[in-house]
C-alpha positions in Angstrom: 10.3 37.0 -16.5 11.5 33.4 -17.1 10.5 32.7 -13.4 7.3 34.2 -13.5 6.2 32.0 -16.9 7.5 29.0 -15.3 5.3 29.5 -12.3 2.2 30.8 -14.0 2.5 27.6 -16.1 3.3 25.1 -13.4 -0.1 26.6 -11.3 -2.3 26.5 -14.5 -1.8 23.0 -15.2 -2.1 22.2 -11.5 -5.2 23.8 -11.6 -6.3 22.0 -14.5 -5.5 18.7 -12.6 -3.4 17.6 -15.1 -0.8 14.8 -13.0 2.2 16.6 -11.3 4.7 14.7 -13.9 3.5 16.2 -17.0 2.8 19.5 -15.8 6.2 19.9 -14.7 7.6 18.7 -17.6 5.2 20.7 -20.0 5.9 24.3 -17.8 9.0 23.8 -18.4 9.7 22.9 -22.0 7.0 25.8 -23.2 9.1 28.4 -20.4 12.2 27.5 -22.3 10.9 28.1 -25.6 9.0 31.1 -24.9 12.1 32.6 -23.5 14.9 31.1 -25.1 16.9 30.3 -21.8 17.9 26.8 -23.1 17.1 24.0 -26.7 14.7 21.2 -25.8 17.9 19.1 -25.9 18.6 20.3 -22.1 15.0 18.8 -21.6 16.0 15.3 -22.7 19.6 15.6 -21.2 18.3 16.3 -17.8 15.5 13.8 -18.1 18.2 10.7 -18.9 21.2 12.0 -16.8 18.1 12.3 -14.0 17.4 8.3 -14.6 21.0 7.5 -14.9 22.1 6.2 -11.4 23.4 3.5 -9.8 21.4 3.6 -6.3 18.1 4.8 -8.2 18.2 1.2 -9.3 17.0 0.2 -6.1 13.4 1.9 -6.8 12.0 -0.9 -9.2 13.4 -3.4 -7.1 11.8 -2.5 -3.7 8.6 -1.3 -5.5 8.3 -4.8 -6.9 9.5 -6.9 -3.4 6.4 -4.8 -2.2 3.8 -6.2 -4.5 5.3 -9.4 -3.9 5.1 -9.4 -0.4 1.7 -7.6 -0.2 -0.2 -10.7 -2.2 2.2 -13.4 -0.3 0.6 -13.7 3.2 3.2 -11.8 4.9 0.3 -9.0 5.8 -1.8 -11.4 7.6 0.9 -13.0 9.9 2.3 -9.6 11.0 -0.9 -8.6 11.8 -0.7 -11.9 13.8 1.9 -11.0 15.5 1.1 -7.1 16.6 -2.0 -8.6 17.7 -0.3 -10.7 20.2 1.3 -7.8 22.1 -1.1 -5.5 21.8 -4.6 -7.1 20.9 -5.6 -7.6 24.4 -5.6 -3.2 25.1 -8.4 -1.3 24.8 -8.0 0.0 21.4 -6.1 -3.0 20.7 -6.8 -4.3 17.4 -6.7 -0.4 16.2 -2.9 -0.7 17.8 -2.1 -3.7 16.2 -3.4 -2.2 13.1 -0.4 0.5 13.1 1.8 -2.1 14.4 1.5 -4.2 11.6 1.9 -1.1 9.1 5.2 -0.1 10.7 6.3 -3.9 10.5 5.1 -3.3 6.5 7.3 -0.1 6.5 9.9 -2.1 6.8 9.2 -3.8 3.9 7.9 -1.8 1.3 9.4 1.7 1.2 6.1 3.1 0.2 3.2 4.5 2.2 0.4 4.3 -0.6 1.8 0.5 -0.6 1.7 0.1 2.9 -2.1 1.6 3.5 -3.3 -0.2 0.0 -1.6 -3.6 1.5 -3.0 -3.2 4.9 -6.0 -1.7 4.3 -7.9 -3.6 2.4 -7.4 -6.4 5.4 -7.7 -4.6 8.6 -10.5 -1.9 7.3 -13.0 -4.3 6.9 -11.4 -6.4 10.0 -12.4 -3.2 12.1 -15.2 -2.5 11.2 -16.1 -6.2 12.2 -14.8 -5.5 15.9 -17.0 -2.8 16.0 -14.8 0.3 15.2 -16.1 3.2 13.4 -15.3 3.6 10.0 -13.9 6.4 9.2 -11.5 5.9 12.2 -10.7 2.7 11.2 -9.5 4.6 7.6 -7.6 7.3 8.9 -5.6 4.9 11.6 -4.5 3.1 8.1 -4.2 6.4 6.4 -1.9 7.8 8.8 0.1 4.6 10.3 0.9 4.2 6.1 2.8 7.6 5.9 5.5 5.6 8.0 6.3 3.6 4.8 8.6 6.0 4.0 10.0 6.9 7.5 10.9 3.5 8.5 14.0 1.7 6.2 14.0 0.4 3.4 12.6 3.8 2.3 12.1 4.9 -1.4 12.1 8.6 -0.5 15.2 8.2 1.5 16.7 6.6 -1.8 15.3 10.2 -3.9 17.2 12.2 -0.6 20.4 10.5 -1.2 20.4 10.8 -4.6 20.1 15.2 -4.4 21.3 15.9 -1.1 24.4 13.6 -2.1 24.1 12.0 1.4 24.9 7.8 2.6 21.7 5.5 2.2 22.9 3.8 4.7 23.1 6.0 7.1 19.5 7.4 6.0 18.1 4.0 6.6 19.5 3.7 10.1 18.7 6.9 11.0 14.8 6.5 9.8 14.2 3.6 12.3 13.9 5.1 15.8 12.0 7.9 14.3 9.9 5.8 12.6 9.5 3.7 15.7 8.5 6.6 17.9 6.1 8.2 15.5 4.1 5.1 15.5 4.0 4.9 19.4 2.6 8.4 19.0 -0.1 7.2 16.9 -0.7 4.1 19.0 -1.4 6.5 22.0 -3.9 8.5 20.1 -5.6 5.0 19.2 -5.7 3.8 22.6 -7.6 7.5 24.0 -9.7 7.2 21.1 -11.0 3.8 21.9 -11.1 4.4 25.3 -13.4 7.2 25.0 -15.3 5.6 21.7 -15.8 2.2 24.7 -14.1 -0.3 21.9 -12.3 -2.8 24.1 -9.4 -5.3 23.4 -9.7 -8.7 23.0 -9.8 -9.9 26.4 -7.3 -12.4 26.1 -4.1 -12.5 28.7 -1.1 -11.6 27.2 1.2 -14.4 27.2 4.4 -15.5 26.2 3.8 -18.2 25.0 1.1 -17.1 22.6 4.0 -14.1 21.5 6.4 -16.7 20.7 4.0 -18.8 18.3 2.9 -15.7 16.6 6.9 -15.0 16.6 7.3 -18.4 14.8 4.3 -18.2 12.3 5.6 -14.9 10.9 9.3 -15.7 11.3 10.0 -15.4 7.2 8.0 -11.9 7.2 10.5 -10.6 10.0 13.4 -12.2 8.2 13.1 -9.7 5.3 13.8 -6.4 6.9 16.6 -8.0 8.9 18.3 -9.6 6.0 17.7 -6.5 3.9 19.2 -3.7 6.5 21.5 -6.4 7.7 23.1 -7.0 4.7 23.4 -3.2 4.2 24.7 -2.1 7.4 27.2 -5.5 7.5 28.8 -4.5 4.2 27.8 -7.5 2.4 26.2 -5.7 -0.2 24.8 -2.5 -1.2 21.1 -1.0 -0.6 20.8 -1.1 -4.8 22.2 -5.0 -4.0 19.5 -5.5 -1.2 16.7 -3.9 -3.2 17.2 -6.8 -5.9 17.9 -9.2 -3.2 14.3 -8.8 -1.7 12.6 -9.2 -4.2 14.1 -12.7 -4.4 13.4 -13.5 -0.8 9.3 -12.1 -0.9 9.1 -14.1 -4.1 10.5 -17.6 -2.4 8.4 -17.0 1.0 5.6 -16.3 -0.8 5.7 -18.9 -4.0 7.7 -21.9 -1.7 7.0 -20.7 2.2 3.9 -19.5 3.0 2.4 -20.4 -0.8 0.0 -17.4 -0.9 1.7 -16.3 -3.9 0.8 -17.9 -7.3 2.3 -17.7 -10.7 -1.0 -16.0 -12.2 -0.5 -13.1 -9.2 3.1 -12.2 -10.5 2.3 -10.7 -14.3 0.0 -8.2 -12.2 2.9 -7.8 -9.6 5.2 -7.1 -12.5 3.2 -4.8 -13.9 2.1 -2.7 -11.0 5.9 -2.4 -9.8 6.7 -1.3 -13.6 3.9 1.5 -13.9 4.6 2.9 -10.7 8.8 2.6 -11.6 7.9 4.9 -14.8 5.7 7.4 -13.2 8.3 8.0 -10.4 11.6 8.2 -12.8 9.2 10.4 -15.1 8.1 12.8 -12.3 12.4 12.7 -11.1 13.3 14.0 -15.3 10.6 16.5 -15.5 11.5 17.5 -11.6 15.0 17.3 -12.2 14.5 20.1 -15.0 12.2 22.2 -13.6 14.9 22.7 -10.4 17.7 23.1 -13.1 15.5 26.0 -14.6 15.0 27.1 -10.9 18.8 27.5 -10.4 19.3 29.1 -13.8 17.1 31.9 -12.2 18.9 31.7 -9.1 16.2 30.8 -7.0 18.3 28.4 -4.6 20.7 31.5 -4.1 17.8 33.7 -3.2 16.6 31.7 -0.9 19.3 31.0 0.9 20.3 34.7 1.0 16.5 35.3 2.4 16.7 32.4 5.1 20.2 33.1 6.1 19.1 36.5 6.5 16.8 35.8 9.0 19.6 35.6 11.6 18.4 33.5 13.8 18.6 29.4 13.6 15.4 28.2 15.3 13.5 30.5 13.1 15.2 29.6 10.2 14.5 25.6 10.6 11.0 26.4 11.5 10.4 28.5 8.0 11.9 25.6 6.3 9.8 23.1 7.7 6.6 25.4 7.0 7.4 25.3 3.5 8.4 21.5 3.4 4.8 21.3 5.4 3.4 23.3 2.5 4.9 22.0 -0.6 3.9 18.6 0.9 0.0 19.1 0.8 0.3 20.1 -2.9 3.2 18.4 -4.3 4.3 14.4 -5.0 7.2 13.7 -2.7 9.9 12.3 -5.2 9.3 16.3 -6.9 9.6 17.6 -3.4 13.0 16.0 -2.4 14.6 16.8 -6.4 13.3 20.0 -6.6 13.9 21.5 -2.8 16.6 19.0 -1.3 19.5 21.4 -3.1 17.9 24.3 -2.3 17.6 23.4 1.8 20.7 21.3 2.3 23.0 23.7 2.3 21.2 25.9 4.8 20.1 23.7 7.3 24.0 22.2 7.2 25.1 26.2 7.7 23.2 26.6 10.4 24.9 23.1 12.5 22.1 20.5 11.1 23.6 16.9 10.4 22.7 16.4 6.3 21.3 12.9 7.8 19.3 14.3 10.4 18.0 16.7 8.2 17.3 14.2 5.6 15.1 12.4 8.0 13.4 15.8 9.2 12.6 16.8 5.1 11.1 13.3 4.8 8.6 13.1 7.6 7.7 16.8 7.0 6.3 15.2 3.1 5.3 12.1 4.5 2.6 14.4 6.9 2.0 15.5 3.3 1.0 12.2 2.3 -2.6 12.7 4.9 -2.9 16.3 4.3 -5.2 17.1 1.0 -5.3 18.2 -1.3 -2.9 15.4 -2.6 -3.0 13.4 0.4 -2.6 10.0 -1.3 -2.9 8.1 1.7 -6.2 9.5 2.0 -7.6 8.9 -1.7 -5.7 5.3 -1.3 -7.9 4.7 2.2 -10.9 6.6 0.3 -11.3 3.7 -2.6 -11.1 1.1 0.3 -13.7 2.3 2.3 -15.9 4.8 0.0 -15.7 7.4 2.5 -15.3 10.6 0.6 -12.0 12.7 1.3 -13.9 15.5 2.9 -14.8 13.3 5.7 -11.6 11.9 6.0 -9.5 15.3 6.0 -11.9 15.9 8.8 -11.3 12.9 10.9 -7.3 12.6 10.0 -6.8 15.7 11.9 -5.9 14.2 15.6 -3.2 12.2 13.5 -1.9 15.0 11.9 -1.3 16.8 14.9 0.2 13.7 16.6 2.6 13.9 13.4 3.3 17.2 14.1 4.0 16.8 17.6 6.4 14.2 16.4 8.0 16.2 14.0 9.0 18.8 16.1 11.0 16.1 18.9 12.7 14.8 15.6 13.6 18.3 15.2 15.2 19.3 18.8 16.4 16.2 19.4 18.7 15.2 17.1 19.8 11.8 18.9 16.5 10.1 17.9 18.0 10.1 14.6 21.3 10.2 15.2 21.9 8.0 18.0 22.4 4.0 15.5 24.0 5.8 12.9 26.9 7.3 15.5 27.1 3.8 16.7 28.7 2.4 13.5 
């Protein structure tokens, strides 16, 4: 009975559109008085002991590095860069497009960051080369969902924090999948161009011109390498790095590449806080909607009901169908609290690495992040051109298959994400 009022709630306020946050936090405070299963003070406990952890510090920090680095100039010189390699293809400045969003990844942690950052540049930028609009959105669209595939990842940070598993070795596990995933994409843009006739620059390919663009953008590509650096080194923590990139985007933005002004930061500061509270809002209310869910022993049904399926391809497939589900309707920070307990210990029961999994859970939501009806890639891509989200579900859809293609070699072949963390 509990259960059932808890979900009747949680789906009525969905439907009402009321954010994901509150109606989580309002099903379950009116399920526990209605039945009596636990005070309002378990509400409050779960909602600070939720908040109180040392590597959730890290959010604010990397949120804040990425609206630092997004209004320094560092966007236009990686673009630079990726240009430089792959400009001169057909399809090239759509390639360098996704290129520059997984150099962003690297940066941010945050796909609605990394398609807001890039897309209000190289939108317009394409649609000045010629490229069709809503293509030019969805390529931003979908290259943004690596933001949190590629370290430094926020969702990564929410995975650690319930599965109980090593950032560290979440963040070196993320890169090569994050790295094929957008050579996927980059093939998809390069047949689309081809048969849409949009042509590269024309310009040779050359060292030379590689190696200037290497040089102009050297302090963007000094940040992911002293952030992961530092991690994987020892020097200090990812909570350590987190604060310690901000510092560095701040100082190449202000001192460096002076694109960055003292008027831009109260906005920065802002931005980073509002999106800090909505995330360790959403991670209380999550937190005790799962804790009502275990109280009802959903995790233990589920596992019985999975484990009961007898059979461990099957088994990872079902999970991933629901992960694939959960993702088009829910935020990703409530998918990884609320389901990351609940899957763990079955995909580790049936011989998957809790790291490998981690990084299969992640890009399953981050697919979710192009897939309406959240999709917040989508709606993020949708304010920057004015293309309405029905024409962009439509269009995203060679993507999203490319994402699933990926998904399932991420899946079966477990050295893609294992292979840099086994070489510590």
């Amino acid at each position: 009975m509990t259960l059932a009022i808890l979900f009747f709630l949680f789906c009525f306020f969905f439907l009402l559109s009321i954010p994901i946050s509150v109606a989580l936090g309002m099903s379950a405070i009116i399920t526990m008085l209605i039945s009596g299963t636990s005070s309002l003070n378990f509400f409050v406990t779960n909602l600070v002991n939720a908040m109180d952890s040392f590597p959730l510090m890290a959010v604010p920090f990397f949120m804040l590095a990425g609206e630092l680095m997004g209004k320094g100039g560092i966007t236009d010189r990686l673009f630079g860069l990726a240009n430089s390699i792959v400009g001169h293809l057909t399809g090239g400045f759509a390639m360098a497009t996704i290129m520059t969003c997984m150099f962003f990844a690297s940066i941010s942690g945050s796909s609605p960051a990394t398609v807001a950052a890039i897309g209000s540049i190289m939108i317009p930028a394409m649609i000045r080369r010629g490229y069709d609009l809503r293509f030019a959105t969805v390529t931003v669209a979908a290259a943004g969902s690596l933001g949190v595939i590629i370290p430094p990842s926020i969702d990564m940070i929410m995975f650690s924090v319930a599965g109980n598993t090593s950032i560290g070795d979440l963040f070196l596990a993320g890169i090569l999948p994050g790295i094929f995933i957008g050579c996927c994409l980059m093939v998809w843009a390069y047949i689309y161009s081809k048969r849409a006739g949009y042509k590269g620059s024309g310009d040779k390919p050359s060292i030379k011109k590689i190696l200037k663009e290497i040089n102009n953008s050297k302090w963007a590509l000094t940040i992911p390498i002293i952030i992961l650096g530092g991690i994987y080194s020892g020097i200090f923590t990812p909570t350590e790095a987190a604060s310690i990139s901000v510092f560095v985007g701040l100082f190449i933005g202000l001192f460096i590449y002076r694109e960055l002004k003292i008027s831009d930061l109260p906005k920065a500061f802002l931005n980073a806080g509002m999106t800090t509270s909505l995330v360790f809002f959403i991670l209380g209310s999550a937190t005790t909607f799962g804790k009502l869910l275990a109280i009802e022993q959903v995790p233990n049904k589920m596992a019985s009901f999975l484990i009961g399926l007898d059979n461990p391809i099957i088994i990872i497939l079902v999970m991933n169908l629901i992960l694939l589900f959960v993702g088009a309707f829910m935020e990703t920070v409530v998918a990884l609290i609320i389901l990351t307990p609940i899957l763990l210990p079955i995909a580790v029961a049936i011989g998957f690495n809790p790291v490998h999994f981690g990084i299969i859970m992640i890009v399953n939501l981050a697919i979710g992040f192009i897939t309406p009806p959240i999709g917040v890639n989508l709606f993020v891509g949708s304010g920057i051109s004015g293309l309405s989200i029905e024409r962009l579900a439509i269009g995203i859809l060679p993507y999203f298959f490319i994402m699933l293609f990926s998904l399932v070699v991420i899946i079966f072949w477990p050295d893609l994400s294992m292979f840099l963390v086994n070489l510590k």
